[in-house]
C-alpha positions in Angstrom: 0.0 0.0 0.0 3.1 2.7 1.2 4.5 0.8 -2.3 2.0 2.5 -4.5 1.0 5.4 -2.8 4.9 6.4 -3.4 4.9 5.3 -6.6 1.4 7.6 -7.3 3.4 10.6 -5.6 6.2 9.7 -7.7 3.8 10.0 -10.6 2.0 13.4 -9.9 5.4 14.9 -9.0 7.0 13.5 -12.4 3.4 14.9 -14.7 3.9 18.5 -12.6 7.6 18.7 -14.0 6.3 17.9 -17.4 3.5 20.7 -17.1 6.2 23.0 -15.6 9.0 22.0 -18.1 6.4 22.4 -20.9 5.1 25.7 -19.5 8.5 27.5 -19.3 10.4 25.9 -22.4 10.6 27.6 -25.5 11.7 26.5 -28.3 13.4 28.2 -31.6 10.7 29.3 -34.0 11.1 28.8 -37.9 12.1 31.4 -39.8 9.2 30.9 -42.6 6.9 31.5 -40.1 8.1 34.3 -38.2 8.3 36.0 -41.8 4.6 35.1 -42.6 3.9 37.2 -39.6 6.0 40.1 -39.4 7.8 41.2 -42.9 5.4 43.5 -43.5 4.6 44.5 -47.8 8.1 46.5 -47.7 10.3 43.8 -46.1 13.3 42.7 -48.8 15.6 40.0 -47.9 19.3 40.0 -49.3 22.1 38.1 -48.6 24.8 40.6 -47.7 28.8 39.5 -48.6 29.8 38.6 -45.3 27.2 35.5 -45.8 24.3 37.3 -43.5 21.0 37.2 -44.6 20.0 40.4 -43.9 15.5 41.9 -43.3 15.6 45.3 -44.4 13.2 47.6 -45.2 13.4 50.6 -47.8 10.3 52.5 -47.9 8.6 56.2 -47.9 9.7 58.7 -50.7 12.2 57.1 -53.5 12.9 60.5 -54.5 13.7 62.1 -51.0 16.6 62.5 -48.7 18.0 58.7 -47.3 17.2 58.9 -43.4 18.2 55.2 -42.2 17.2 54.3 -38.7 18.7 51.4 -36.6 17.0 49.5 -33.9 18.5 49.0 -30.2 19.2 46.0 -28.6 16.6 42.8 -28.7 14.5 45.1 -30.8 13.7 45.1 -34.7 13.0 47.3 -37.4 9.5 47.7 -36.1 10.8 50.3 -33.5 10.9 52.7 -36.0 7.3 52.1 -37.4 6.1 55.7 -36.1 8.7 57.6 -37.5 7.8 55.6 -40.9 4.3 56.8 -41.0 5.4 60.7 -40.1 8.8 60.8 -42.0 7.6 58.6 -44.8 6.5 61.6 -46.9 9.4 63.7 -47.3 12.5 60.6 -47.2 13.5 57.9 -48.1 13.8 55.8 -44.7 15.6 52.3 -45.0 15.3 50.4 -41.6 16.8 47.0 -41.1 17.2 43.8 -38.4 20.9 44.3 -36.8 22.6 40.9 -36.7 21.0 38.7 -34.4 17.6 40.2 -34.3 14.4 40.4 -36.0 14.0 38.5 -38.9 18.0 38.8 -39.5 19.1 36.4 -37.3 22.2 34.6 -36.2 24.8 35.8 -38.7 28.1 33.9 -39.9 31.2 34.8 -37.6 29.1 35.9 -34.8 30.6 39.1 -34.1 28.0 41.3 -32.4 30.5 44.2 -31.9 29.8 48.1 -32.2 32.3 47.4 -35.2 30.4 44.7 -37.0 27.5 45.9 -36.8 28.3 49.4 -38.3 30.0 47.0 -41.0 26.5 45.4 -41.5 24.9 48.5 -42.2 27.4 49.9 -45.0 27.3 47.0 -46.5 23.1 47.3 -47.0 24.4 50.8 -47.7 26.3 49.4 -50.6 23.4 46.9 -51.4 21.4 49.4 -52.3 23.5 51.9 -54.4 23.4 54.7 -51.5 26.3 57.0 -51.0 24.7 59.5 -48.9 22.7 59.1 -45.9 21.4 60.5 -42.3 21.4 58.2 -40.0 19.6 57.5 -36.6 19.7 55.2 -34.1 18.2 54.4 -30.6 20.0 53.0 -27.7 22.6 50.2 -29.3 21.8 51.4 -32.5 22.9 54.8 -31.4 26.5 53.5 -30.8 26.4 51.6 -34.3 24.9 55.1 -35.9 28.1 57.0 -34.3 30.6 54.2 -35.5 29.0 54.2 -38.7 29.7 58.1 -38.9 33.2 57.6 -37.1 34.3 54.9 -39.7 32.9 56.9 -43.0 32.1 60.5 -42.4 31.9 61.2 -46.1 28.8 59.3 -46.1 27.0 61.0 -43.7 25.5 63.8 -43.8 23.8 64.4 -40.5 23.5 61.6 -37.6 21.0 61.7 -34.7 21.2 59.7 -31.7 18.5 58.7 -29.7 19.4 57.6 -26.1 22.0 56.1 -27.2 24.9 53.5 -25.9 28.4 54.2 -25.9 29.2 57.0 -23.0 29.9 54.3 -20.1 27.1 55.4 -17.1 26.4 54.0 -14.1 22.8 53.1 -13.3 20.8 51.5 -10.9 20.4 47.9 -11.9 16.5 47.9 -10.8 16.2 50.0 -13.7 17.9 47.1 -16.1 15.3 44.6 -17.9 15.8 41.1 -15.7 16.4 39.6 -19.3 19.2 42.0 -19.6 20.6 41.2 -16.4 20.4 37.6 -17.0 22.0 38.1 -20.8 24.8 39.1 -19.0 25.1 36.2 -16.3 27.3 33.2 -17.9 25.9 30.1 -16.7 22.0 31.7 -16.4 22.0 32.9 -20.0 22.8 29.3 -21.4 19.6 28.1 -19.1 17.7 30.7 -20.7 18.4 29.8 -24.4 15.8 27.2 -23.8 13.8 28.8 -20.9 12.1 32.5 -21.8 9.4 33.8 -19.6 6.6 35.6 -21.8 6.6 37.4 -18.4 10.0 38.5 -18.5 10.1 40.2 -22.2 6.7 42.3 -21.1 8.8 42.9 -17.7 11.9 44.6 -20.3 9.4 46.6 -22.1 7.4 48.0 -19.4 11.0 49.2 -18.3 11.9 51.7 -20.9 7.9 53.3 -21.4 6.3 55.7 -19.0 3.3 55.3 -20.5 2.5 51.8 -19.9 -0.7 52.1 -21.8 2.5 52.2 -25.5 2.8 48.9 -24.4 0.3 47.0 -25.9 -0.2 42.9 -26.1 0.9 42.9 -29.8 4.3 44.6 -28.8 4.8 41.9 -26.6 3.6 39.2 -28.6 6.1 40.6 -31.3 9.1 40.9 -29.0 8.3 37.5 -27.6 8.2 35.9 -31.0 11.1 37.5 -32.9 13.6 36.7 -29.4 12.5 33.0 -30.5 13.4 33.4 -34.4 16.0 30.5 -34.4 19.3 31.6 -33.5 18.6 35.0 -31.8 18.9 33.9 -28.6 22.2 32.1 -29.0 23.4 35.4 -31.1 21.9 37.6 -27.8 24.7 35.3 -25.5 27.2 35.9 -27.3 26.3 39.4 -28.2 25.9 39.9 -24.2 29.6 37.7 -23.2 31.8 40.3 -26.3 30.6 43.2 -24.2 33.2 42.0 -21.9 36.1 43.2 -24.4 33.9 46.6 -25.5 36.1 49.8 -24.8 33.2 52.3 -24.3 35.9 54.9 -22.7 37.9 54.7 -25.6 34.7 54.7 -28.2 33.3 57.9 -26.4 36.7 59.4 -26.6 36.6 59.3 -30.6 33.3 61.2 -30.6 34.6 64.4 -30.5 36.3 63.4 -34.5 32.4 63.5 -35.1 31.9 66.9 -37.6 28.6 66.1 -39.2 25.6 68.0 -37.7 24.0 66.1 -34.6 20.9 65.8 -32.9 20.2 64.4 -29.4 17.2 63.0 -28.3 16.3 61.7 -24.6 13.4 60.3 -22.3 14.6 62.6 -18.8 12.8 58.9 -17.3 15.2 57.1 -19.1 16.4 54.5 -16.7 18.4 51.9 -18.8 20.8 55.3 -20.0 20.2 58.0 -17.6 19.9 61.4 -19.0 23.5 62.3 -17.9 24.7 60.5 -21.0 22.6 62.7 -23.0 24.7 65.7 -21.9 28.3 63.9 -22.4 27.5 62.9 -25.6 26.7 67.0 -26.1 29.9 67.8 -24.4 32.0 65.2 -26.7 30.1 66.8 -29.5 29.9 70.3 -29.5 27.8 70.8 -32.7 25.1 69.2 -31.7 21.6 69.8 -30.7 19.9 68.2 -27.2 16.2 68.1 -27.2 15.4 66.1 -23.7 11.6 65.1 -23.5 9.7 65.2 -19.9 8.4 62.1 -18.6 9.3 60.0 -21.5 11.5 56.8 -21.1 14.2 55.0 -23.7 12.0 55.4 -26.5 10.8 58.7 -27.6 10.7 57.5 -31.5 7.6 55.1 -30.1 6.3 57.1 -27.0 6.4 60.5 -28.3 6.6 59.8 -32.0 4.7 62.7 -33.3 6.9 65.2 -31.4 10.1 63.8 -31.9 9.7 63.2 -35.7 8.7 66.7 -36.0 12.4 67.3 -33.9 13.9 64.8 -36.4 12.3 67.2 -39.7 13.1 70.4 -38.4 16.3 69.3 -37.7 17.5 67.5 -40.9 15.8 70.7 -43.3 18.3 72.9 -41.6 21.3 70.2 -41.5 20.6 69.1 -45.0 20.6 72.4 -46.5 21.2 73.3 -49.1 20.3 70.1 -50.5 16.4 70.1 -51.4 14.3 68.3 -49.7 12.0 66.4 -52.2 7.8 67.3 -52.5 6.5 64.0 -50.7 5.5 61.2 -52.9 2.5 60.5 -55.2 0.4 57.6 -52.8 1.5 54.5 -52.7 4.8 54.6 -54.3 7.7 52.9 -53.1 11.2 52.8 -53.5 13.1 49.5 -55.0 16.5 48.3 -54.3 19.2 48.7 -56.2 19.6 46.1 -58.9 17.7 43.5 -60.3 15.8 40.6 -58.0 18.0 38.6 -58.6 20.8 40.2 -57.4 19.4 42.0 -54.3 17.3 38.8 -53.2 13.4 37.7 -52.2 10.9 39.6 -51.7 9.3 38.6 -48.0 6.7 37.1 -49.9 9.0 34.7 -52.1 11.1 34.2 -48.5 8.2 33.4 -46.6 6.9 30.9 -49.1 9.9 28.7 -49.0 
């Protein structure tokens, strides 16, 4: 009798494993499907020379100034989505998946460096015939927007930096998403490739909002998804164990080579990068413009986008002068890449049908 009602203990604790083992695990998610879902009509895929196949999108006015935008960390293109539909008119705005996010993915070589990264971007740069460009970034992407104008400034003609990474702060680590925290944690981060919390990415985004009501169930649903696109979390671990070796001292130090005209954006309720690095950055760069937004977190581009894309065209008429700034664009007309299909790769709809 004490025989089986071990063995039926045994039994329920074994079944309560399962449901917890089953509840927690996630598992990698095809890329096919992740593109069904989120390359929206002007995703293009291309496979770049260094062997990545990059998602990029290259939308709004084919005929007006190039404003690229690049995402932060464990984000996507889809950050920038607001500053699409307000910008779209008057530029030409080509977004894209960094290496190891999005729709991207894990790239050959794994190198997740400031350095690589920048190299990524020229090289869709290249892709697409552009010599000329503005770029933006937002927290990581920021740093890669800087290196990209460190490493070519004859290529850019105006850079604008958007609580950005690269000035080394200190912070309070309540402030730091848990998932960050655990990215950065050796033995935890390899548990975590196959254990992800839904809980935890909606715990990283409410971090960087004030208004909670920005972050929405589809956000997270996104977020959740595109950290499960095979390989990103693998590429996040590694991305998270090279900041070991990162010399942010030393990058902050070349900022001051930076002559192109500069804009600064930043939430003052910016916890991740306080709003201290904000004014170093405008110290390092004398140029440049600060606008600092009240009671606004990392993301203004998403929580404020309607005032801080009119920031972003004020700024660029004057910095891009006197270069015209093209009428916007008859409805519905897009821009193409450079070269034929063939050559510049699928469209999301050929990718996601394979």
């Amino acid at each position: 009798m004490v025989k089986r009602i071990l063995m039926g203990t045994a039994t329920l604790i074994v079944l309560a494993l399962a449901v917890i083992f089953i509840s927690v695990v996630q598992f990698d998610l095809p890329r096919e499907k992740l593109i069904g879902k989120y390359a929206g009509g002007a995703s293009q895929f291309a496979t770049l020379p260094s062997g990545a196949s990059a998602h990029i999108r290259d939308e709004g006015n084919p005929s007006g100034p190039v404003l690229v935008l690049i995402h932060g960390s464990n984000a996507s293109l889809h950050t920038w989505e607001p500053w699409v539909a307000e910008l779209g008119g008057t530029y030409r705005i080509v977004s894209m998946d960094l290496p190891g996010h999005g729709l991207t993915g894990r790239v050959p070589g794994d190198d997740y460096s400031r350095e690589a990264m920048a190299a990524f971007v020229i090289e869709i740069m290249d892709l697409l015939d552009i010599d000329r460009f503005a770029v933006a970034g937002n927290s990581m992407g920021g740093g890669v927007a800087a290196m990209v104008t460190l490493e070519h400034p004859g290529r850019v003609s105006a850079l604008i930096l958007v609580d950005a990474a690269g000035i080394p702060v200190e912070r309070d680590a309540n402030d730091v998403p848990l998932a960050f925290r655990v990215a950065s944690m050796p033995v935890i981060s390899k548990i975590m490739r196959y254990v992800l919390p839904r809980a935890m990415v909606e715990e990283g985004l409410r971090k960087v909002f004030v208004d909670q009501s920005k972050v929405t169930d589809e956000m997270v649903a996104r977020y959740f998804d595109l950290s499960l696109h095979e390989g990103n979390r693998d590429a996040t671990r590694i991305r998270f164990s090279q900041y070991a070796n990162r010399n942010d001292a030393a990058f902050a130090a070349r900022l001051g080579e930076i002559s192109a005209p500069t804009l600064i954006m930043w939430g003052d309720k910016d916890g991740l990068i306080p709003v201290s690095a904000a004014h170093e950055f405008k110290a390092r760069i004398p140029q440049a413009e600060l606008v600092i937004y009240e009671n606004v977190g990392h993301v203004p581009m998403e929580e404020v986008p309607e005032e801080s894309a009119a920031a972003v065209a004020a700024f660029l008429a004057t910095a891009l002068a006197p270069a015209a700034v093209a009428e916007p664009a008859p409805a519905g007309e897009t821009p193409a890449m450079a070269g034929d299909e063939e050559a510049v790769g699928e469209t999301a709809d050929e990718a996601g049908a394979e």
